[in-house]
C-alpha positions in Angstrom: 6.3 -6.0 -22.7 8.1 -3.5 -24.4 7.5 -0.9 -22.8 7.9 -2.4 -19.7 10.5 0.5 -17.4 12.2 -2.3 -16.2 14.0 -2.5 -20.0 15.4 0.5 -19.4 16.8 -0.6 -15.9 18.1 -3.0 -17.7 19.9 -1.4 -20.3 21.0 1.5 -18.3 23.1 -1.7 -15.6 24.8 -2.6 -18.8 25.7 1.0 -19.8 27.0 1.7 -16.0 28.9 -1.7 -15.6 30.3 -2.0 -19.3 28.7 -5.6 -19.2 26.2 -7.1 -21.6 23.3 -8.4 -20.5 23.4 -12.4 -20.1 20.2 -12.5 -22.5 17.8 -10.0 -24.2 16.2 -8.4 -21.9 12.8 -9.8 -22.6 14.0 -12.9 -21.4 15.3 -12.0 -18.1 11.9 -10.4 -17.3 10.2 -13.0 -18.4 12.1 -15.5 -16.3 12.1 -12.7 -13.1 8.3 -12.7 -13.6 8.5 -16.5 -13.2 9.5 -16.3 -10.2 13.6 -16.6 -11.1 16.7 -14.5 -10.3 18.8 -14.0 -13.2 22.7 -13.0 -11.8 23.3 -10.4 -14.3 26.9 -10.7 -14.0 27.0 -13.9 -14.7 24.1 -15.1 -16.5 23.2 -18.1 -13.9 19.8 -18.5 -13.3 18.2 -19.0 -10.0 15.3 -21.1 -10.6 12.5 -20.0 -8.1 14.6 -18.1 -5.9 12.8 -14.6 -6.2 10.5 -15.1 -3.4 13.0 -16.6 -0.8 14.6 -15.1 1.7 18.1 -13.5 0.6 21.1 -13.5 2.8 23.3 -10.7 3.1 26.1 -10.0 5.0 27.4 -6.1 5.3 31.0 -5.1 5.0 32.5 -2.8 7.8 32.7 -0.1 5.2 28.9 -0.9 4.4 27.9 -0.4 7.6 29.8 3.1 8.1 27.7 3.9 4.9 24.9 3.0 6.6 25.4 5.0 9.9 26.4 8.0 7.9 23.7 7.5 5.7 21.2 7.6 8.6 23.1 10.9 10.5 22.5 12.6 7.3 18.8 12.0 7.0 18.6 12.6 10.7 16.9 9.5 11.3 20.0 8.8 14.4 21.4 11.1 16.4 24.9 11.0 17.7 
């Protein structure tokens, strides 16, 4: 699993947040391939959550991003 590219995902969220991971990162992929979500931030692991639905809720300023977003691929007009 070492060479797994998902390592480097890993490493390169810890180098852009300043955070260490919650475990090495063997372990969170090994607990993601389970089936689990590990909260990076936080360490808390979501036993057999990976395959459920997630809620999400967008921000005012998330939307914009979104509209914006879409102008500038052209995929909406105005």
């Amino acid at each position: 699993m070492t060479n797994d590219p998902r390592i480097l995902e890993l490493l390169d969220w810890a180098a852009a947040t300043g955070l260490p991971l919650p475990r090495p990162a063997e372990e969170i992929l090994a607990l993601e391939d389970a089936g689990h979500v590990v909260n990076l931030a936080t360490g808390d692991i979501l036993w057999e959550e990976a395959d459920k639905p997630q809620r999400m809720e967008l921000t005012v300023i998330g939307e914009a991003t979104a509209v914006v977003l879409a102008l500038d691929a052209g995929e909406v007009h105005p």
